[in-house]
N, C-alpha and C positions, 0 to 999 in steps of 0.2 A: 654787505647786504646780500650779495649771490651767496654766499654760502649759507644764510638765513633763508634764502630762499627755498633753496635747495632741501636743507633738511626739513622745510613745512613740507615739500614736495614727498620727501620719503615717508616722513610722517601720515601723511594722508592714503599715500598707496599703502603703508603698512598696516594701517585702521581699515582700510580697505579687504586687504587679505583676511583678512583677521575678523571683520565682520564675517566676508565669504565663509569663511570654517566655521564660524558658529553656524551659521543656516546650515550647510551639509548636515553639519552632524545633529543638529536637532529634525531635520528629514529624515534621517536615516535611524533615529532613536524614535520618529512618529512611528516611520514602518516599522519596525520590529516591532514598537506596542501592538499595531493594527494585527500586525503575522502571530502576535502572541496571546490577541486577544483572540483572533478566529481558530485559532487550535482546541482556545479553552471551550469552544462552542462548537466543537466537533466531538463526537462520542470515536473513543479508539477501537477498531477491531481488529484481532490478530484471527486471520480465517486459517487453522495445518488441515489438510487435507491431502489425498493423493490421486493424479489421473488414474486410475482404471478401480477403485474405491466404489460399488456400490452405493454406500452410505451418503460416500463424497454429492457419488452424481444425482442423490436426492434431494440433497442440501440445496443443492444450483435453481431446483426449481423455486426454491424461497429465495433465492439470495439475489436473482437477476431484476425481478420488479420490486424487490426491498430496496434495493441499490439502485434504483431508476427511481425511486418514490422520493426517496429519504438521503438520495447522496449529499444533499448540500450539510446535513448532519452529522456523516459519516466520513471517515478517516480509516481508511481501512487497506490491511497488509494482506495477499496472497501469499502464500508460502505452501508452494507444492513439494511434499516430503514424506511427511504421513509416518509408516513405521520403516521405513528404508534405514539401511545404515551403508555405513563406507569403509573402506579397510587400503591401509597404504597406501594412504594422502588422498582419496577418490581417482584412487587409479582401477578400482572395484566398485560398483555398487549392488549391494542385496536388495529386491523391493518386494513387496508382499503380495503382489500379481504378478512378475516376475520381470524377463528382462523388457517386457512391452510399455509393464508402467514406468520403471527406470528410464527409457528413452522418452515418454509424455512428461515426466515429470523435467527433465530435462530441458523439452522443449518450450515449454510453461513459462520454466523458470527465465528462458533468453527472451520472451516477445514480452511480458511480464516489465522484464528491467530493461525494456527498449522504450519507455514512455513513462513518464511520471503522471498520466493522465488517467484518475482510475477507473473513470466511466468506463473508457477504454479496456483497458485491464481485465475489469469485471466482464465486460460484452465478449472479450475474446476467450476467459477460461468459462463461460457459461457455453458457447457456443464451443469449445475443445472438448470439455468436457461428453458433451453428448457425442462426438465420435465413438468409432468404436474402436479407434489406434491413431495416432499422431498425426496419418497423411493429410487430413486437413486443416491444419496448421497452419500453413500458407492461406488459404483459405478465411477462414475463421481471423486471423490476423487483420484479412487484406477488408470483411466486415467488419470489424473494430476499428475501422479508420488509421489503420497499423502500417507501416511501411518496414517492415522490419528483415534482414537475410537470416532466416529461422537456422537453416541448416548448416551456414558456417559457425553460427552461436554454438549450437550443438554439439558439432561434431570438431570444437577446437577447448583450448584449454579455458576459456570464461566459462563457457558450461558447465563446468568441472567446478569451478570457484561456485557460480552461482547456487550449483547444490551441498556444496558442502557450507554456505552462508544459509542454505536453506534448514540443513539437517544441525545445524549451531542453536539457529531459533526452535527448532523442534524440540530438541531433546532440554532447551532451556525450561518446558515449561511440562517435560515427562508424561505427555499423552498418553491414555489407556484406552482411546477410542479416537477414531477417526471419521467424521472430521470430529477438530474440535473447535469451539466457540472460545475468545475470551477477548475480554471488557477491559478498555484501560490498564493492560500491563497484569493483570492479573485473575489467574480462573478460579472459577467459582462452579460449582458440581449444578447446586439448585439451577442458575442461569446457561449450564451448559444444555440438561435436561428441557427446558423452556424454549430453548433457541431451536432445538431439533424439530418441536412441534410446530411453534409457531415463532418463528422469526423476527416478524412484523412486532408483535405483541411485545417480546421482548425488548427490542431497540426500543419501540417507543417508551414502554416504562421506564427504561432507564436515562430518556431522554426527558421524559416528564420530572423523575427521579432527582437529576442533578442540573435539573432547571436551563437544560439546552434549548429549549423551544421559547420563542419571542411570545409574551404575555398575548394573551387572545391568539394565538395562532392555530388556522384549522387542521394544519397536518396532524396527526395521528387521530382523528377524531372520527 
């Protein structure tokens, strides 16, 4: 009889276990639907652009209240790079304002990948961007809610990495202008044109477009 016992006893703790893993893993397959479902109801944007870029730092005045209006829609990458290039593993960088923007771009690039949070993100290169050289950084950072050591980023070897993971995505997508605009992984010339003038206009159509906005909703109206 004890040893009858005994195996109801493992029995029960092992149906036990064994329920417990079914729950985790149907928790953990809920999240990932939920994380897979809000991706698909985010619109993707790759922003190339580069700190001392004219062009760039007009974009910024669209892209700060577009990104404040519209972030819960938006899923969107910085990448400061623009037409820079690198030579000898980025132990050189060429930029096309010179060695001023190479170091902003640089700098971008470390407060950028110090927060996953892109409100953030966006508040601190809108706000770098209007300098007129890098030293408010710190600054601009510390108004983004940023706690970030800009200068060791910079001036060590992750800086180095971050721009050549920046100038990888650049040249993946062969810009002829700067900034450029693109949609879910892929550019499109018409929607680059459209995004320069009117920014706003364009997200939203393509949020209206591929049915990202909850039926009756007043945003982009």
């Amino acid at each position: 009889m004890g040893g009858v016992r005994v195996n109801i006893i493992l029995t029960v703790i092992l149906i036990f276990f064994i329920w417990q893993g079914i729950r985790y893993h149907q928790s953990l397959l809920r999240k990932l639907c939920e994380q897979s479902l809000f991706q698909l109801k985010q619109l993707h944007i790759t922003l190339l652009y580069e700190s001392l870029c004219p062009d760039s730092r007009n974009f910024m005045h669209q892209l700060g209240p577009v990104h404040e209006e519209l972030q819960q829609y938006m899923d969107i990458q910085l990448v400061p790079f623009g037409k820079s290039r690198s030579e000898q593993g980025g132990a050189i960088f060429h930029c096309q304002h010179g060695p001023a923007e190479c170091e902003g771009n640089r700098v971008q690039s470390c407060v950028i990948s110090s927060t996953a949070n892109q409100s953030a993100q966006v508040k601190f290169v809108v706000c770098q961007m209007f300098a007129l050289d890098s030293s408010r950084a710190d600054q601009c950072a510390s108004e983004a809610g940023l706690l970030t050591d800009v200068d060791h980023c910079a001036d060590s070897e992750t800086g180095t990495k971050l721009q050549l993971q920046a100038e990888l995505v650049t040249k993946s997508y062969q810009p002829s202008f700067i900034p450029t605009i693109v949609y879910n992984g892929v550019f499109n010339q018409q929607l680059q044109d459209h995004s320069l003038r009117d920014f706003r206009g364009t997200v939203c159509h393509l949020l209206r477009q591929q049915n990202l906005l909850p039926s009756g909703s007043p945003v982009c109206q």
